[in-house]
Every structure is written in structure tokens, then in C-alpha cells.
py3Dmol code that shows the C-alpha trace and the ligand (Angstrom):
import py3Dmol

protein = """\
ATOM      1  CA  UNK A   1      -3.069  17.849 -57.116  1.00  0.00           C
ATOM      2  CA  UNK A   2      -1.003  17.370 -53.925  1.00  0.00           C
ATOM      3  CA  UNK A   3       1.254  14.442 -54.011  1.00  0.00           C
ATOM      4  CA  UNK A   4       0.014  13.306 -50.974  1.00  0.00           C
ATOM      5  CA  UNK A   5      -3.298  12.603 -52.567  1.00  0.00           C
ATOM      6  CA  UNK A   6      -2.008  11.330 -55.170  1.00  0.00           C
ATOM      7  CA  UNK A   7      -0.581   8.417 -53.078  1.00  0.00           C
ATOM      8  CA  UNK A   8      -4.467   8.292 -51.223  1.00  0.00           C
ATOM      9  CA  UNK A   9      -5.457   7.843 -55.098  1.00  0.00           C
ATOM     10  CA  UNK A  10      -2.741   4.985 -55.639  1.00  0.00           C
ATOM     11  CA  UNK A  11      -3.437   3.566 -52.829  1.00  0.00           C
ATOM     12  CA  UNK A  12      -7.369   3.041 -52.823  1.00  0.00           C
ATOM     13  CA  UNK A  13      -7.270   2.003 -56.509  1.00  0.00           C
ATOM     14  CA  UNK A  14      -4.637  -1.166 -55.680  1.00  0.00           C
ATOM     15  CA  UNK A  15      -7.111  -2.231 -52.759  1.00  0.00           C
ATOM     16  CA  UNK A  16     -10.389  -1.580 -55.193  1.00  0.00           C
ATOM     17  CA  UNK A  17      -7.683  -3.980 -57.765  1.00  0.00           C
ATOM     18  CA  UNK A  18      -6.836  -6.940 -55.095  1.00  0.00           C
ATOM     19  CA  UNK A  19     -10.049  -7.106 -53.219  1.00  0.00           C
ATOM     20  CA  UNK A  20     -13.319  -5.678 -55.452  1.00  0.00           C
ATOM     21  CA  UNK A  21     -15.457  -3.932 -53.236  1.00  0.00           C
ATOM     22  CA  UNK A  22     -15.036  -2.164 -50.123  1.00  0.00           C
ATOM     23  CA  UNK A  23     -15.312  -4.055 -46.910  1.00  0.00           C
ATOM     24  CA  UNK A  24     -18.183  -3.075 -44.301  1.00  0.00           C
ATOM     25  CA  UNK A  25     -15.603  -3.098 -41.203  1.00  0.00           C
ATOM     26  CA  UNK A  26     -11.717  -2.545 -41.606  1.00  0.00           C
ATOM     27  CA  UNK A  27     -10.200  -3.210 -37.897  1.00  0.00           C
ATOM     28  CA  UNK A  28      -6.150  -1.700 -37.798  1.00  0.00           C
ATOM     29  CA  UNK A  29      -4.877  -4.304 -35.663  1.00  0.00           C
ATOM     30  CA  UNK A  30      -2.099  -3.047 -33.132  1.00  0.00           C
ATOM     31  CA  UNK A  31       0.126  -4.724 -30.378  1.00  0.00           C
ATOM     32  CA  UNK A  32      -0.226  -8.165 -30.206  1.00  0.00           C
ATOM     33  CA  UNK A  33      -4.098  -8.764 -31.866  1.00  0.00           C
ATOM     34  CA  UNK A  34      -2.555  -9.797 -34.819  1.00  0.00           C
ATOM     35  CA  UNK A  35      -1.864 -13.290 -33.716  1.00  0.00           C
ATOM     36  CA  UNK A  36      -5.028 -14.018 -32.584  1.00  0.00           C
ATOM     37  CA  UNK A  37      -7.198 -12.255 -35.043  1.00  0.00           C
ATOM     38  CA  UNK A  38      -4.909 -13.803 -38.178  1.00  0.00           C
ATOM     39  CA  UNK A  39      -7.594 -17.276 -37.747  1.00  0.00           C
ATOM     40  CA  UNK A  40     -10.595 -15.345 -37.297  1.00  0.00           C
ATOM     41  CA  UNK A  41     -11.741 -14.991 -40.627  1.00  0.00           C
ATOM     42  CA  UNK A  42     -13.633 -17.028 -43.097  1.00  0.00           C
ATOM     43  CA  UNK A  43     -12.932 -17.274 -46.769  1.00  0.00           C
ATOM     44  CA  UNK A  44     -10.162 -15.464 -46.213  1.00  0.00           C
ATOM     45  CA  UNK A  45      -8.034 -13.445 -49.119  1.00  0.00           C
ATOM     46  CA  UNK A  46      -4.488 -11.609 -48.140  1.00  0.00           C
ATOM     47  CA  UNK A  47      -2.100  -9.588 -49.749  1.00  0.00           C
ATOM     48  CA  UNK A  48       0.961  -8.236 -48.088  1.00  0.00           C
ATOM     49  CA  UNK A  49       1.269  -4.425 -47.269  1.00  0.00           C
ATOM     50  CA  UNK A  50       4.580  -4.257 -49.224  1.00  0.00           C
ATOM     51  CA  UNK A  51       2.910  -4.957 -52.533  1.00  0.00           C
ATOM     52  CA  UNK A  52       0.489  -2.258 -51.815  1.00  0.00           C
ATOM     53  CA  UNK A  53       1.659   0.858 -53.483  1.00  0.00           C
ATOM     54  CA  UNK A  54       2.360   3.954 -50.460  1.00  0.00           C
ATOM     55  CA  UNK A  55       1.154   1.407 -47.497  1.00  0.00           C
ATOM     56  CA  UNK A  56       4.435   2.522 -45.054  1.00  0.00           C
ATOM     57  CA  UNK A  57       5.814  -1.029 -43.529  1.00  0.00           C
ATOM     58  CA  UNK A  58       6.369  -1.060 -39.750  1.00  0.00           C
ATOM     59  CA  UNK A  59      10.113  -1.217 -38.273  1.00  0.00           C
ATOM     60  CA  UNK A  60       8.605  -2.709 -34.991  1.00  0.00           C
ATOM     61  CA  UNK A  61       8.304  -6.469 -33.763  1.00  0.00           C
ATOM     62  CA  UNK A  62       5.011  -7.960 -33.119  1.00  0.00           C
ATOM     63  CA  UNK A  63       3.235  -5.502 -35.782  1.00  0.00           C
ATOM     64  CA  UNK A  64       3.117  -7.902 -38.683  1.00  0.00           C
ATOM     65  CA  UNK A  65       2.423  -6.504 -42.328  1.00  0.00           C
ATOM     66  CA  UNK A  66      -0.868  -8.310 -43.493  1.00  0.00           C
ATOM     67  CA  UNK A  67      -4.551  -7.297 -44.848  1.00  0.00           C
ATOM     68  CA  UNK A  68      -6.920  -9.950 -45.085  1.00  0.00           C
ATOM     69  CA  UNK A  69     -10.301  -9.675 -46.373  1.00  0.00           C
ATOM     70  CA  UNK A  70     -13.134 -11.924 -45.541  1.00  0.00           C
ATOM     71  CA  UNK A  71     -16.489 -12.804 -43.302  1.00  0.00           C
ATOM     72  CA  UNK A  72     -15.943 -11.735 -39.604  1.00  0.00           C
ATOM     73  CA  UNK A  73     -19.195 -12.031 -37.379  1.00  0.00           C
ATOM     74  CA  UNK A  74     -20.970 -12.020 -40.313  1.00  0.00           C
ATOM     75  CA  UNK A  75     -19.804  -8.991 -41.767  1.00  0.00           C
ATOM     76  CA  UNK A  76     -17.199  -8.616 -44.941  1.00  0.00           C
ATOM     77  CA  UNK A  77     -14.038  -7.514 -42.578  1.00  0.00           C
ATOM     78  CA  UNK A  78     -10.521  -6.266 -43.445  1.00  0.00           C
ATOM     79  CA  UNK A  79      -8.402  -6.874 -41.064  1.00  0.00           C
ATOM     80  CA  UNK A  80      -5.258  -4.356 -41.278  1.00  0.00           C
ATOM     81  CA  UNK A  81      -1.405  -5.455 -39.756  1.00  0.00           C
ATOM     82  CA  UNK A  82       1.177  -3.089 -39.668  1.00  0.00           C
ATOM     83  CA  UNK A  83       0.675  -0.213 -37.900  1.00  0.00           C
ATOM     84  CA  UNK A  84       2.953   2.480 -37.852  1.00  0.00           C
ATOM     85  CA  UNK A  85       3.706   4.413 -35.309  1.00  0.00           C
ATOM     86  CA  UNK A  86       5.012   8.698 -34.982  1.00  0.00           C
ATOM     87  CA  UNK A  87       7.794   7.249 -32.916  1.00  0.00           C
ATOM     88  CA  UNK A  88       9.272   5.069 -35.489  1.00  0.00           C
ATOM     89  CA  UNK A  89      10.011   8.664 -37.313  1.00  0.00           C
ATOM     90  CA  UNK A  90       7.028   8.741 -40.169  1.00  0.00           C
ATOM     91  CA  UNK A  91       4.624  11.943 -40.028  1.00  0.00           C
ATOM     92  CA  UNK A  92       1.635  11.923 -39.675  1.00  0.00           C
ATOM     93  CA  UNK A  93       0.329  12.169 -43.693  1.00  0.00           C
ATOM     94  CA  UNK A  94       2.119   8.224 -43.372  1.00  0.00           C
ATOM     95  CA  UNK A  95       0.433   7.223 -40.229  1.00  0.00           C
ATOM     96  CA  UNK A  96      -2.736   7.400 -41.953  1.00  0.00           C
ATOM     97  CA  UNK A  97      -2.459   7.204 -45.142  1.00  0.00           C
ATOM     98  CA  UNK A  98      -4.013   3.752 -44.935  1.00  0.00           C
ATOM     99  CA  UNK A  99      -7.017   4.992 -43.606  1.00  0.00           C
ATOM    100  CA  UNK A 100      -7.869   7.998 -46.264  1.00  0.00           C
ATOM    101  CA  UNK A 101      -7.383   5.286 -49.267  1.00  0.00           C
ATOM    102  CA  UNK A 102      -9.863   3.129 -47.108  1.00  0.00           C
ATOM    103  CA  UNK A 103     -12.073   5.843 -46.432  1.00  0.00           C
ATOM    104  CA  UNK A 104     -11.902   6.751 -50.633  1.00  0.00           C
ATOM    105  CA  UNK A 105     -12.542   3.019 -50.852  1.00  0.00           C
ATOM    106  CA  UNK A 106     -15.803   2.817 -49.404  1.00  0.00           C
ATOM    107  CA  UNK A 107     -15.530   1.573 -45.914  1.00  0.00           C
ATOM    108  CA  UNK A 108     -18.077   1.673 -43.745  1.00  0.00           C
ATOM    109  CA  UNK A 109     -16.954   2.005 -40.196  1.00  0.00           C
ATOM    110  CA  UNK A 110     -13.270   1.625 -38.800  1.00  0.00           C
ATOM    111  CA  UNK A 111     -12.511  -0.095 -35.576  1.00  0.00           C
ATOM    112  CA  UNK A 112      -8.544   0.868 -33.843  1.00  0.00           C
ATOM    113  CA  UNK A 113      -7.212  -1.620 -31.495  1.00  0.00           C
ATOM    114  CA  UNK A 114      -3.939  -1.328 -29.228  1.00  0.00           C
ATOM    115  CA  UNK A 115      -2.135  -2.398 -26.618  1.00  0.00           C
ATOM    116  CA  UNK A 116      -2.102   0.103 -23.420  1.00  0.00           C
ATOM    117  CA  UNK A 117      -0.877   0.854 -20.072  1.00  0.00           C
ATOM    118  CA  UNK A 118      -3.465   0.948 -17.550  1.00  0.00           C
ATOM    119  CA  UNK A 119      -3.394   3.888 -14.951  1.00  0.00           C
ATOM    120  CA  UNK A 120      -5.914   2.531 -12.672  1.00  0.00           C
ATOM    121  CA  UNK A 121      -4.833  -0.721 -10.092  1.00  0.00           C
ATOM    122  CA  UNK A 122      -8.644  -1.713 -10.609  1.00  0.00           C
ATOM    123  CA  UNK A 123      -7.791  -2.381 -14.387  1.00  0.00           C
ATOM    124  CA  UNK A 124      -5.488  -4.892 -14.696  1.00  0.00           C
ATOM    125  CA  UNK A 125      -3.529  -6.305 -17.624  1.00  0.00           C
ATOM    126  CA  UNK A 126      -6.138  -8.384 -19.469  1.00  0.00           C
ATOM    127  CA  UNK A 127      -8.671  -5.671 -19.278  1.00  0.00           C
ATOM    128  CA  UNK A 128     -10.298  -4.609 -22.546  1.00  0.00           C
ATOM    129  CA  UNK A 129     -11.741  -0.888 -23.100  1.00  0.00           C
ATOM    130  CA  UNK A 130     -13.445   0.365 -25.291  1.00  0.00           C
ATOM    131  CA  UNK A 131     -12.123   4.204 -25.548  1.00  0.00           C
ATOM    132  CA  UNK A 132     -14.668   6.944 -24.984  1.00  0.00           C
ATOM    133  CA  UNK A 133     -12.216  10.047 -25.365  1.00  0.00           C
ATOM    134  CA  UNK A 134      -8.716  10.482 -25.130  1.00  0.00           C
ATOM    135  CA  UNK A 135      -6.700  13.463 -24.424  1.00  0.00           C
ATOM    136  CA  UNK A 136      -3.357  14.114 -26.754  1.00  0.00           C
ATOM    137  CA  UNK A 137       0.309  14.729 -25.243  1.00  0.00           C
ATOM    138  CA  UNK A 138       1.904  15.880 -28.430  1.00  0.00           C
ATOM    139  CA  UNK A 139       1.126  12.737 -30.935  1.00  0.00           C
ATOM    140  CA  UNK A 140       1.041  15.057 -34.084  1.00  0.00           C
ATOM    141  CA  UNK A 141      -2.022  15.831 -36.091  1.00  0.00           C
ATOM    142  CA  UNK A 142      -2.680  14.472 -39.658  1.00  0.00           C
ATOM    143  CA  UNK A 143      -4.859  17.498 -39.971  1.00  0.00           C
ATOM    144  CA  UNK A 144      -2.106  19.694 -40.239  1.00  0.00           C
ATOM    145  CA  UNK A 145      -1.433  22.012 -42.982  1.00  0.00           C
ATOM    146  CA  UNK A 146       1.684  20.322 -44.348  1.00  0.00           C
ATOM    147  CA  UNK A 147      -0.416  16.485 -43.393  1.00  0.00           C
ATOM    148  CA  UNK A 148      -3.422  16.513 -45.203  1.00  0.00           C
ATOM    149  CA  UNK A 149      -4.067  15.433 -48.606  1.00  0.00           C
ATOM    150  CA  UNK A 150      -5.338  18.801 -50.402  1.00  0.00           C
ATOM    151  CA  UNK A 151      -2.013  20.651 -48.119  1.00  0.00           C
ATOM    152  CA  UNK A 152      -4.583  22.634 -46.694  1.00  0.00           C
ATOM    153  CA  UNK A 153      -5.349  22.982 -42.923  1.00  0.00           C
ATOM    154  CA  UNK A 154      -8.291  21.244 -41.395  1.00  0.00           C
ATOM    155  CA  UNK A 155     -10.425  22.152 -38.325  1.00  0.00           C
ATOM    156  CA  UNK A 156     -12.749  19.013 -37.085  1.00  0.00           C
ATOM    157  CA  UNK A 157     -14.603  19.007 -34.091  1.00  0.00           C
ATOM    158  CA  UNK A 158     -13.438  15.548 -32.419  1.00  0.00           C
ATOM    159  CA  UNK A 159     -17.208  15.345 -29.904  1.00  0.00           C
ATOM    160  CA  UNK A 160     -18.233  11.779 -29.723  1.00  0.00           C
ATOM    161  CA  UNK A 161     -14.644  10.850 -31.873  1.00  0.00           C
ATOM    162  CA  UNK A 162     -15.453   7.474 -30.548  1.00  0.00           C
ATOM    163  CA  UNK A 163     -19.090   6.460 -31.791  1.00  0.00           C
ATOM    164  CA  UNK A 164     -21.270   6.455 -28.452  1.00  0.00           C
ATOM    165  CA  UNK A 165     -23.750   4.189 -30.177  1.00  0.00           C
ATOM    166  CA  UNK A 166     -21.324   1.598 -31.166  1.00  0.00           C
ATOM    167  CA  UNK A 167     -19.428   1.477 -28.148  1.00  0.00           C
ATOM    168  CA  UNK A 168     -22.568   0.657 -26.131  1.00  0.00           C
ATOM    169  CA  UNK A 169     -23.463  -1.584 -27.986  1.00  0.00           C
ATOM    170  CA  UNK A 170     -20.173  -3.577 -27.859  1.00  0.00           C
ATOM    171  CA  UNK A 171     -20.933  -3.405 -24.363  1.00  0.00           C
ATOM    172  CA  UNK A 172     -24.164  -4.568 -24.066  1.00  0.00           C
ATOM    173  CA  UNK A 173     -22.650  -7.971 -25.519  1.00  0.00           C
ATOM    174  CA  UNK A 174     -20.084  -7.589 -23.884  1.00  0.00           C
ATOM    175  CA  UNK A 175     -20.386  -6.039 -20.492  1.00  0.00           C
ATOM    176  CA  UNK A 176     -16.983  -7.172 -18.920  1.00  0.00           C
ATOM    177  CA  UNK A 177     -15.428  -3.710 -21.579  1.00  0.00           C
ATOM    178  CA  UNK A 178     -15.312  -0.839 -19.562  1.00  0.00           C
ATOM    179  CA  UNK A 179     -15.234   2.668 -21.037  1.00  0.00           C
ATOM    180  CA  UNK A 180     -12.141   4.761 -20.400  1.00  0.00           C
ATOM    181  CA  UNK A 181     -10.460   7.826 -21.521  1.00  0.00           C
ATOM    182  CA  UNK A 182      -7.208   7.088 -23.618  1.00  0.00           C
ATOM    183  CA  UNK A 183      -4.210   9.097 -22.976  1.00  0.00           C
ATOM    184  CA  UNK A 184      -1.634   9.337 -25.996  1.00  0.00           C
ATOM    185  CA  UNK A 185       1.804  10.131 -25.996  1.00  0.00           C
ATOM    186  CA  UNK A 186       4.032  10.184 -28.246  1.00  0.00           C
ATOM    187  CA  UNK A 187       6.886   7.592 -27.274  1.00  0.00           C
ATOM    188  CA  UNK A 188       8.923   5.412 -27.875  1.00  0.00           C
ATOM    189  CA  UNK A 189       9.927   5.730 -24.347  1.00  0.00           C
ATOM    190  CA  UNK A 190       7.598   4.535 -21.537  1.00  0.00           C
ATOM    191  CA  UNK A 191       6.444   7.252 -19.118  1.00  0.00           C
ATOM    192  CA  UNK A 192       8.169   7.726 -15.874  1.00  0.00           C
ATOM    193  CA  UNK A 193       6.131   7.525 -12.814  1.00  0.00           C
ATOM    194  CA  UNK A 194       5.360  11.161 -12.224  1.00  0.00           C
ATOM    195  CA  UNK A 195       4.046  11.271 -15.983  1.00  0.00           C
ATOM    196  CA  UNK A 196       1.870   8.157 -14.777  1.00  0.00           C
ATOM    197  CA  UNK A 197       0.055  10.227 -11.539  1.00  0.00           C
ATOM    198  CA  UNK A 198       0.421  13.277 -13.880  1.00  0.00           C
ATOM    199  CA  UNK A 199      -2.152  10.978 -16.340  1.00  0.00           C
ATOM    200  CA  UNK A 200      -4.256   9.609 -13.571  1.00  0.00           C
ATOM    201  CA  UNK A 201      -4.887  12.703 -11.628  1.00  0.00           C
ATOM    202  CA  UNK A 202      -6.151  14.319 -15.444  1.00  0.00           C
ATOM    203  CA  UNK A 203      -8.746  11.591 -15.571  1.00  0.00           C
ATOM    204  CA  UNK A 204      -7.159   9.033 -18.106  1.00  0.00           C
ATOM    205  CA  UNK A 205      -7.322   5.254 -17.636  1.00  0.00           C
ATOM    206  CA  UNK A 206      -4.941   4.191 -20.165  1.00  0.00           C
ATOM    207  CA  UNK A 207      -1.876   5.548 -21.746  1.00  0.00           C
ATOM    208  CA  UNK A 208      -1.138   4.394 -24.836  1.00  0.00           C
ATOM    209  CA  UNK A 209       1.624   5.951 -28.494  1.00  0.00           C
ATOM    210  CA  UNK A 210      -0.728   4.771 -31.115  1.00  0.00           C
ATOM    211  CA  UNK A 211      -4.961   5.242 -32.511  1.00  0.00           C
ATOM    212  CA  UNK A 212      -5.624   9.076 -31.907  1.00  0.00           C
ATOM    213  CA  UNK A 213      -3.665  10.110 -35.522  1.00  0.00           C
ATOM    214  CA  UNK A 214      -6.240   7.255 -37.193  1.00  0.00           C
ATOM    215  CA  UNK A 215      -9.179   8.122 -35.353  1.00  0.00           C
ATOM    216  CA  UNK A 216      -8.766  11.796 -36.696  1.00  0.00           C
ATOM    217  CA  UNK A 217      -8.084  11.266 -39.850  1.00  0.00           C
ATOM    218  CA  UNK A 218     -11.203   9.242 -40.001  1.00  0.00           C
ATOM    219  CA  UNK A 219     -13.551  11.451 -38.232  1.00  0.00           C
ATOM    220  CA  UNK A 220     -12.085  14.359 -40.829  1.00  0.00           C
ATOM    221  CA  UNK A 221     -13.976  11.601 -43.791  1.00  0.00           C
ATOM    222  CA  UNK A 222     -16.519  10.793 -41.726  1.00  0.00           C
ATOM    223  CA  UNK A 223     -16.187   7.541 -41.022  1.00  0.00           C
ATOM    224  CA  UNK A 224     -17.463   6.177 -37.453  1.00  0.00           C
ATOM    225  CA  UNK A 225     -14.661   5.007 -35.284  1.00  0.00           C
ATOM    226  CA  UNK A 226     -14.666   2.471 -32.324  1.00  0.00           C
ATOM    227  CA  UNK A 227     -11.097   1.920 -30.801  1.00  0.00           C
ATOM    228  CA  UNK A 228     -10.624  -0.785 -27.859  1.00  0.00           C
ATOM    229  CA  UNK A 229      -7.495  -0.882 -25.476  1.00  0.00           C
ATOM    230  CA  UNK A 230      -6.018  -4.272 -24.384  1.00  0.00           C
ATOM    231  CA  UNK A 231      -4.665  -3.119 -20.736  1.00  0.00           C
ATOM    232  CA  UNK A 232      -1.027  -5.052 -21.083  1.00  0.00           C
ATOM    233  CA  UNK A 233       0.719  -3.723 -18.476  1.00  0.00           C
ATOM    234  CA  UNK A 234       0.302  -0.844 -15.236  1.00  0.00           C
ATOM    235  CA  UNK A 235       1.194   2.180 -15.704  1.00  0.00           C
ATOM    236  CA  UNK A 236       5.223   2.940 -15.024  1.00  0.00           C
ATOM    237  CA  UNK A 237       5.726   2.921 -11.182  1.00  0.00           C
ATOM    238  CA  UNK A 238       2.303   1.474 -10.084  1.00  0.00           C
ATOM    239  CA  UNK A 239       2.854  -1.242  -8.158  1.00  0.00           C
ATOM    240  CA  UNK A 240       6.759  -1.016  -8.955  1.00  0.00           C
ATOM    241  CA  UNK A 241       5.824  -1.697 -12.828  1.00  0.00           C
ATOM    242  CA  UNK A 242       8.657  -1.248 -15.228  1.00  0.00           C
ATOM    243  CA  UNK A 243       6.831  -1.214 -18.388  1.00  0.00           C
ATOM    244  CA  UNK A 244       8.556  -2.864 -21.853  1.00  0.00           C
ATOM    245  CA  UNK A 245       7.593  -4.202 -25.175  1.00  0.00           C
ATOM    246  CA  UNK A 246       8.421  -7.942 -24.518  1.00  0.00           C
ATOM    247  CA  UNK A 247       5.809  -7.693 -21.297  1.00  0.00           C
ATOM    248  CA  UNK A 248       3.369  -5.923 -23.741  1.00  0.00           C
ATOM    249  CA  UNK A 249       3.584  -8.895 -26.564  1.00  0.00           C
ATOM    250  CA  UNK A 250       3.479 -11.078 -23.701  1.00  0.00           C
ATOM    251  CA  UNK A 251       0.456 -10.094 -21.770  1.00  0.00           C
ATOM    252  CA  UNK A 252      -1.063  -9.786 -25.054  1.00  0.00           C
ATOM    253  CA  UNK A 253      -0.496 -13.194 -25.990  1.00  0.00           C
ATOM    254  CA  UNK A 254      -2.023 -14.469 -22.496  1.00  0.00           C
ATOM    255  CA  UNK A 255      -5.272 -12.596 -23.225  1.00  0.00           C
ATOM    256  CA  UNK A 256      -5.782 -13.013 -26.745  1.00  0.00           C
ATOM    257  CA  UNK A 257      -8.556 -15.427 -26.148  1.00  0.00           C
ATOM    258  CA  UNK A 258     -11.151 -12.916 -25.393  1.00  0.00           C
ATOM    259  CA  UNK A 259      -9.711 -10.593 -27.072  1.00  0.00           C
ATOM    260  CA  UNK A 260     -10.622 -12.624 -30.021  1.00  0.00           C
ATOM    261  CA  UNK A 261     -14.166 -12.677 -28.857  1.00  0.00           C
ATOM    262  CA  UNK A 262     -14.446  -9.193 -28.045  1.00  0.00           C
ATOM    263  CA  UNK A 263     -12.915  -8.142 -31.306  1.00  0.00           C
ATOM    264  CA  UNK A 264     -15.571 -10.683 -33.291  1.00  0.00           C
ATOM    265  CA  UNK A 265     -18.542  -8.615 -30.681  1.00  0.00           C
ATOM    266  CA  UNK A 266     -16.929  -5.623 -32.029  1.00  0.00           C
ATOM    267  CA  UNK A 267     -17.494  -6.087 -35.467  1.00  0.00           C
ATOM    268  CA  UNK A 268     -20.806  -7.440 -35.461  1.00  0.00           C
ATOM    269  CA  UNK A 269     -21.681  -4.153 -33.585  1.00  0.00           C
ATOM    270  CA  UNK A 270     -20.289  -2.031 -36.035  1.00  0.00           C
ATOM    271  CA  UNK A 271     -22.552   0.166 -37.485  1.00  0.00           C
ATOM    272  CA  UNK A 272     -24.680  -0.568 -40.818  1.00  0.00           C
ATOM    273  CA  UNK A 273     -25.570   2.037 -43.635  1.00  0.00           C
TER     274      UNK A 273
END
"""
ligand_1 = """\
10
HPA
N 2.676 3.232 -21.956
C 2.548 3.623 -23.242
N 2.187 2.805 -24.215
C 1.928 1.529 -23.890
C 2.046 1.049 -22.584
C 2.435 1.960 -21.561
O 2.545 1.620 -20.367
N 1.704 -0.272 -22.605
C 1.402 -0.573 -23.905
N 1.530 0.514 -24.685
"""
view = py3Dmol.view(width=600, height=400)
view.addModel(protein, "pdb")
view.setStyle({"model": 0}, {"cartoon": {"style": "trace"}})
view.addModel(ligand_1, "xyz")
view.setStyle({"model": 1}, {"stick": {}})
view.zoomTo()
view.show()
């Protein structure tokens, strides 16, 4: 057996160990959520990612290392801190690593949130999207030979990557979430502004370093995916924007209120099997 799944193995057998049975919805918190989603849940039980055996820790501020199991909407929620990120140097067998163990776990349905620059003026920061598609500018594959947990290359067909059903039904609660097409790059740099029209003109709405690797690697298990954007900032050079992280953590902060809401909408949404 690869050692890769042997870490998957680890990994799903410490979370089986610290919480018992597998939640319904586990929502990877990115950019900024985490504050505001850290109060959300009832009857609430945490453990942090460092005493979880393989979870990778984030070298990032403002992506704090948390999961905490409980009732969200109604529905037994984990909520996951700590993203990591390709551009903090971990491949992509790391990036989402979490998510296979959850997947082996049980979970039922897996809902990616970020923080994202918006390419369209009529977007602002504040915004929240629910992704229908994105389009990928070189954030590496976990399905790659050397990724995946059997070392063996995988071919997945990534139609409807983001579940149409749950999406519309986030909006019909909440119809102020538009649907937009997520473009991902790989970062840590910003974009310059000729990458931003570059972006627009391909028909994305939001640019973003983060969620496609996740989403992948849970549509290659078969779990049903739902991602939302917070818009944090325009896109570099619209309107003279000079994107950064403390603006992102920022904005984020200043909109977490519905956020909150949304994210609670999001969950009770989620599908049920
Ligand atoms: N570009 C890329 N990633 C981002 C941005 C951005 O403008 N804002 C938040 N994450």
C-alpha cells in the first residue's frame, strides 16, 4: 500500500477516534470565515489540526488550525480551519489529504469557502457566490500520478463539479448569491492587471489560489461539492485596486455577518442521503 494512503488511513481513523461518527456536512473554511463561523455551532467539540496525525498546518495568517464538530442549521457539521494552500510549497497529495480521510470517514457532502477577487465592477467586495465552474491556471492536480493515494493516475470528468441542485437551492434562500465561474491561479502573488482583463474577457467572475485541488479530490470519491466565494477585493487594476492580504482579512471581517448567514443557508441546503 502507497504511503500516501496510508496517511488517508491514519488520518480518517484519528477523526472516527475524536469525534464517533461522520458528520453530514464538513465546510473547509478559508480566508477570513473562520472568525465568524468559530460561534456558529451548537454543542460544539474541537480538537486542534496539529494533534491530528498527517493534517498539514497552514504557514499563513488568518487561516487558523481548528475542527469543530457540532449542530449547524440543524445538521451535525464539521467545520474545518487551516487550509493549505499550493503556494505555501505543499503538493497537492497534502492539499487534500484532509478531504480523502473525510471522504473514507463517511461524509456526506463537502462545502469549500474562500476569499476572492472579483473581476466584475458589478460585484463588489461583500458579494457572496456560489461557484458554478471554474477554469484552472496551473493550480496542480491531486489526481496526478505521483498525487493520488493508490500512485496511480486518475481521469474524472469534472461536469456539474459544483452540485447544480445544491447551489440552487442555496439560492432560492438566499437569492442575494449570484452564480459565477471561479478562476484559480496558483499564487502567492496577486495578478497584474492584464492577467485581470485576460480573466474577465475568458468569462470568469472571480479569481481566487485556493478550492479547485479540494473540489477534485472530492468529486474523484464522489462526494457532492458546493464552494461559495466571499468577493474581498476587485480584481488588480480595476478601479486602481492594488490587491493584498491585510485588505482581504479586512473586507472579510466587514462582511462576515452574512456571511455567517449564508454559510448556516448553505448547510441546511446541503444535500441528504
Ligand atoms: N486574487 C487572487 N486571490 C485572491 C484575491 C485576488 O484578487 N482576493 C482574494 N483572494
Amino acid at each position: 500500500m502507497s504511503t500516501e494512503q496510508t496517511k488517508i488511513d491514519a488520518l480518517a481513523a484519528a477523526l472516527h477516534e475524536t469525534f464517533g461518527e461522520a458528520p453530514e456536512v464538513a465546510v473547509v473554511l478559508g480566508s477570513g470565515w473562520k472568525e465568524r463561523a468559530a460561534g456558529l455551532l451548537d454543542e460544539a467539540q474541537r480538537v486542534d489540526c496539529a494533534d491530528l496525525p498527517g493534517w498539514p498546518s497552514p504557514r499563513v495568517a488568518g487561516h487558523g488550525a481548528e475542527l469543530t464538530l457540532g449542530q449547524l442549521a440543524g445538521r451535525r457539521t464539521l467545520l474545518c480551519g487551516g487550509r493549505i494552500h499550493s503556494y505555501e510549497g505543499y503538493p497537492a497529495a497534502d492539499l487534500v489529504r484532509g478531504v480523502r480521510a473525510l471522504a473514507q470517514w463517511g461524509t456526506g457532502s463537502l462545502l469549500l469557502l474562500n476569499a476572492a477577487g472579483s473581476l466584475r465592477e458589478d460585484l463588489p467586495p461583500g458579494s457572496l457566490v456560489a461557484l458554478r465552474d471554474h477554469i484552472n491556471f496551473g493550480i496542480p492536480s491531486p489526481l496526478r500520478g505521483d498525487q493520488t493515494p493508490e500512485g496511480k493516475v486518475e481521469f474524472v470528468d469534472l461536469v456539474d463539479l459544483y452540485e447544480p441542485t445544491w447551489r440552487e437551492a442555496l439560492r432560492q434562500q438566499c437569492p442575494d448569491v449570484e452564480a459565477g465561474v471561479y478562476a484559480g491561479l496558483p499564487g502567492p502573488n496577486y495578478e497584474t492587471p492584464a492577467e485581470i482583463t485576460m480573466l474577465a474577457r475568458l468569462g470568469a467572475d472571480l479569481v481566487g489560489m485556493s478550492t479547485i485541488p479540494e473540489a477534485i479530490a472530492a468529486r474523484a470519491v464522489g462526494v457532492p461539492v458546493l464552494a461559495l466565494s466571499m468577493v474581498t477585493n476587485l480584481g488588480a487594476g480595476l478601479s486602481g485596486s492594488r490587491p493584498s492580504h491585510g485588505e482581504v482579512l479586512d473586507t472579510a471581517a466587514a462582511h462576515g455577518g452574512r456571511a455567517a448567514e449564508v454559510l448556516s443557508a448553505a448547510v441546511s441546503a446541503a444535500p441528504r442521503r
